[in-house]
C-alpha positions in Angstrom: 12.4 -37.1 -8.1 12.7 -34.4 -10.8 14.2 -34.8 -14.7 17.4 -33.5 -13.7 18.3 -35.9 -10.9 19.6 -39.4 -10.0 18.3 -42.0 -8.3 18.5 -41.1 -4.9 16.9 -37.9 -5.6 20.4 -35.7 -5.8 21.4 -33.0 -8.9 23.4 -34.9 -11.0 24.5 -32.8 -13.0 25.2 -28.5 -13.2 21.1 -27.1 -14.8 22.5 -26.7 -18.5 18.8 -25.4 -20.3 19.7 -26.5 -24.3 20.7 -29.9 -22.9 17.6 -30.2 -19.8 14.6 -27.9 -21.0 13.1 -30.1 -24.0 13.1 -27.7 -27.4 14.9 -25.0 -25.9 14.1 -21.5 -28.0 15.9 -19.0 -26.6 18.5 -18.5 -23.0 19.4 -15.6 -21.8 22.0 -14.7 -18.8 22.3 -12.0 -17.0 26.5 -13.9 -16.7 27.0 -13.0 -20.2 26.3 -9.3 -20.2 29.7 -7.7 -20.2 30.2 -4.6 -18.0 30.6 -2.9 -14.8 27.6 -2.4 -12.5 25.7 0.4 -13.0 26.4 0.5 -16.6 23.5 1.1 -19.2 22.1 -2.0 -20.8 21.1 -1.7 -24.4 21.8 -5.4 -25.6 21.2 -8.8 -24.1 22.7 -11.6 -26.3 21.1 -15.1 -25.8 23.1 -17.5 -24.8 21.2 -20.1 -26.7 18.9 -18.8 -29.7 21.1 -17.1 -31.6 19.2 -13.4 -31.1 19.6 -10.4 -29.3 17.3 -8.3 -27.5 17.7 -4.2 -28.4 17.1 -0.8 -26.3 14.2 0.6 -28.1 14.3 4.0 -29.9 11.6 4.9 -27.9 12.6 3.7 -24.5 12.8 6.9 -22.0 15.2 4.8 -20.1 18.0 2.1 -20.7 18.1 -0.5 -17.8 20.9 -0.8 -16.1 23.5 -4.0 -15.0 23.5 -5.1 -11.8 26.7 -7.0 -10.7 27.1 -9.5 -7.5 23.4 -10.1 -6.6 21.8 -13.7 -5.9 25.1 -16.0 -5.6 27.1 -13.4 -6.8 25.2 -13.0 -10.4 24.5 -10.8 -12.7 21.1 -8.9 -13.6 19.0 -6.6 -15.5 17.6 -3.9 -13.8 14.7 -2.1 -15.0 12.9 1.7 -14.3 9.7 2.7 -15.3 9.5 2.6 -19.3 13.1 0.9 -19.7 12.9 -2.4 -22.1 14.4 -4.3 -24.1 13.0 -6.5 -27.1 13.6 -8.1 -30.3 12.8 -5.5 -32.9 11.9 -8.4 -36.2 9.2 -9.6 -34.2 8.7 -13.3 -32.5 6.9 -15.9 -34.6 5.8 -14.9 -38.3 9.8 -13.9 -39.7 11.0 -13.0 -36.7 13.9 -15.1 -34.5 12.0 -18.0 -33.1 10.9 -18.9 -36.4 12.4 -22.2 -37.5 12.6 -23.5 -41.0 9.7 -25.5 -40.6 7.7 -22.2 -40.1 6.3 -20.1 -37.1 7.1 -21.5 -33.5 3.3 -21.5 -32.2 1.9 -23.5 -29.1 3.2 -25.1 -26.7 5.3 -22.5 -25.2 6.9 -22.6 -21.5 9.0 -19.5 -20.2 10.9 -19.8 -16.8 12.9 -16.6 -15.4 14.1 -15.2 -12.3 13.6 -12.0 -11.2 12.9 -9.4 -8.4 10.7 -6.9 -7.7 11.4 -3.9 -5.1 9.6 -3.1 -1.9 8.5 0.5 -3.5 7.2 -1.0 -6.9 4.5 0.2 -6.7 1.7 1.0 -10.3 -1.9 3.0 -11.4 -2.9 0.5 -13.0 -3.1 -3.1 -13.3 -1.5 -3.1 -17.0 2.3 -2.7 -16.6 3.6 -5.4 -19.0 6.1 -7.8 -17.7 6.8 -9.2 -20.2 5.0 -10.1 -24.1 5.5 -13.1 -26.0 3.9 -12.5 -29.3 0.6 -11.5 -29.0 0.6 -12.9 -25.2 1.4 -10.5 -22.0 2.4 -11.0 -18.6 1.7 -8.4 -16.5 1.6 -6.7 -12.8 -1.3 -7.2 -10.7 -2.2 -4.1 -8.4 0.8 -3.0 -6.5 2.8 -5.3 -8.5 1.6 -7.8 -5.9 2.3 -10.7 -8.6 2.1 -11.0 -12.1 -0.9 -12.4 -14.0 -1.9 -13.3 -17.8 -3.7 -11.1 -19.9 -7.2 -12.2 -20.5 -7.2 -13.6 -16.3 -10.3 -12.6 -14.6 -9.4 -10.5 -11.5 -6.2 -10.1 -9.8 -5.4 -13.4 -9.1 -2.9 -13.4 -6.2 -3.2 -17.1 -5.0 1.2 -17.4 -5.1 3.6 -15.3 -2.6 3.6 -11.4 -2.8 6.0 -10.1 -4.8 6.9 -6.7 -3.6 9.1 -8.5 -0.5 12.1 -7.6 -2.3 13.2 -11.0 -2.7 14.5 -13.1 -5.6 11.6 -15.5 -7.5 11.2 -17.9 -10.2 8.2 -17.5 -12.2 7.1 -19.8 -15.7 4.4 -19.3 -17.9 2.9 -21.4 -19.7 0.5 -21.2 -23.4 -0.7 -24.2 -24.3 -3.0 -22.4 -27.1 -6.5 -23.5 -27.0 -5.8 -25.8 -23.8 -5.3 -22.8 -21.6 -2.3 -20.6 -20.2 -0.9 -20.4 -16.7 1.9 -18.2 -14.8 3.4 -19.9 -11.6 5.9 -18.1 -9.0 7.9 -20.4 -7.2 5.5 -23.0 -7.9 2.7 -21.2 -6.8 -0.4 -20.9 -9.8 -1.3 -16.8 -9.7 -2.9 -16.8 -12.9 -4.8 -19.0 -15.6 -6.9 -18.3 -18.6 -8.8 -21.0 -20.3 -8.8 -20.1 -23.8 -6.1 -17.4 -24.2 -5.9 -17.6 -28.1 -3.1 -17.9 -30.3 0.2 -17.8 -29.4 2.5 -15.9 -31.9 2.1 -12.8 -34.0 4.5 -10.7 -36.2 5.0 -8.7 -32.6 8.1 -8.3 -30.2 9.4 -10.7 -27.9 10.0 -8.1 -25.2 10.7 -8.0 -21.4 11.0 -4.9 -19.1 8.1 -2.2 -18.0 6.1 -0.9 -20.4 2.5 0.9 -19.7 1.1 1.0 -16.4 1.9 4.2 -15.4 4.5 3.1 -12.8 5.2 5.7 -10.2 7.9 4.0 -8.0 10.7 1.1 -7.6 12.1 -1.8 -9.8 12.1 -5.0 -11.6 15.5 -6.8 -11.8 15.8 -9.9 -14.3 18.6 -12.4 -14.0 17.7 -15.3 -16.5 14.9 -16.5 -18.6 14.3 -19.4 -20.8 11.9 -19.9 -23.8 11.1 -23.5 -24.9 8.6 -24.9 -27.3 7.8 -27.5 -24.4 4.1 -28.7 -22.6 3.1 -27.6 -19.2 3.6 -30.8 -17.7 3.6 -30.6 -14.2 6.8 -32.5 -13.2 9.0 -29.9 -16.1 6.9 -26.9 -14.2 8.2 -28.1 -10.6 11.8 -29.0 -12.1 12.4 -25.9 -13.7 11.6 -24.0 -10.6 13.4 -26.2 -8.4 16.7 -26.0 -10.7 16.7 -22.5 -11.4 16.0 -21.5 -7.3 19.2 -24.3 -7.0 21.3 -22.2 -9.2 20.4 -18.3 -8.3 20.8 -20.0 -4.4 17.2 -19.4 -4.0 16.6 -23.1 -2.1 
């Protein structure tokens, strides 16, 4: 039985993250982007957090907005180099800092996302997306995604390049270790990644990697100052598959 159902095992209620996810940071939704399809995409408001994510000045690309996709949502579609990211930095002054001072460790992201069939890379260093000083990034052929520090090309979850809709969460638990799961799957883990937050950007699209085909699509994705437990890892998965019509 997961957080967000009743006693007989049944949702209970609609997946609402700033009332569900413990210590919710930052929600964005692809819903909330204004726009036809097909438009350029050069800010992403969060629905919870209070920030927005900005088209870089040096971005050679904007992504675009996709309209009607997994249960007739809305994503983020992004080309080789296209990004967006909060430009006053993540932790030290930047948008996740609290008055109590930097937002550091434990830190859970969930999102949903899609890569294409053609995606395909040079090199094993496309970045996903960063978190502070942390990166998420494609493993050869953008196969799956895995944590910068991993040893190897980790491909232990499904393939990624299938074209299909997944739900991926990463986790930093600072000096306790930091995992990525798709679809419940664990593709990637580092035992001692380091610390969490840096004056840096809190950025998702493609950057690096010298990408020479395809997509990345992003519908949702949720930062919370939450522990890996387990049962939060499974639950978050399970709700977000529920909503995008993914189970």
């Amino acid at each position: 039985m997961g957080a967000f159902d009743d006693w007989r095992g049944k949702r209970n209620r609609v997946f609402f993250p700033p009332r569900d996810v413990p210590n919710v940071l930052a929600w964005f939704e692809g819903d909330k982007i204004a726009g036809a399809g097909g438009a350029n995409v050069v800010k992403w408001s969060a629905t919870a957090g209070g920030f927005p994510l900005l088209l870089l000045a040096n971005t050679p690309a904007a992504p675009t907005l996709l309209t009607g996709v997994a249960n007739g949502r809305r994503a983020v579609r992004f080309g080789a180099g296209a990004r967006l990211a909060s430009t006053s930095g993540f932790g030290v002054a930047g948008p996740l800092t609290p008055s109590t001072g930097p937002v550091g460790a434990p830190l859970t992201h969930a999102f949903v996302f899609r890569v294409s069939s053609d995606f395909a890379i040079t090199s094993p260093t496309a970045i996903f997306f960063q978190f502070g000083n942390q990166r998420v990034r494609f493993a050869g052929a953008g196969k799956t995604l895995y944590l910068t520090g991993s040893a190897g090309e980790n491909v232990n979850g499904p393939e990624l390049t299938d074209g299909s809709w997944h739900v991926g969460v990463v986790t930093f638990n600072g000096p306790n270790g930091a995992a990525c799961y798709i679809d419940g799957y664990l593709t990637s883990l580092v035992a001692a990644p380091g610390a969490v937050i840096a004056a840096t950007a809190y950025e998702c699209g493609i950057v690096g990697g010298d990408v020479t085909a395809g997509h990345v699509d992003l519908g949702e994705m949720i930062t919370a100052q939450m522990a890996p437990a387990p049962n939060l890892i499974s639950d978050l998965t399970a709700a977000l598959a529920e909503k995008w019509g993914l189970s």
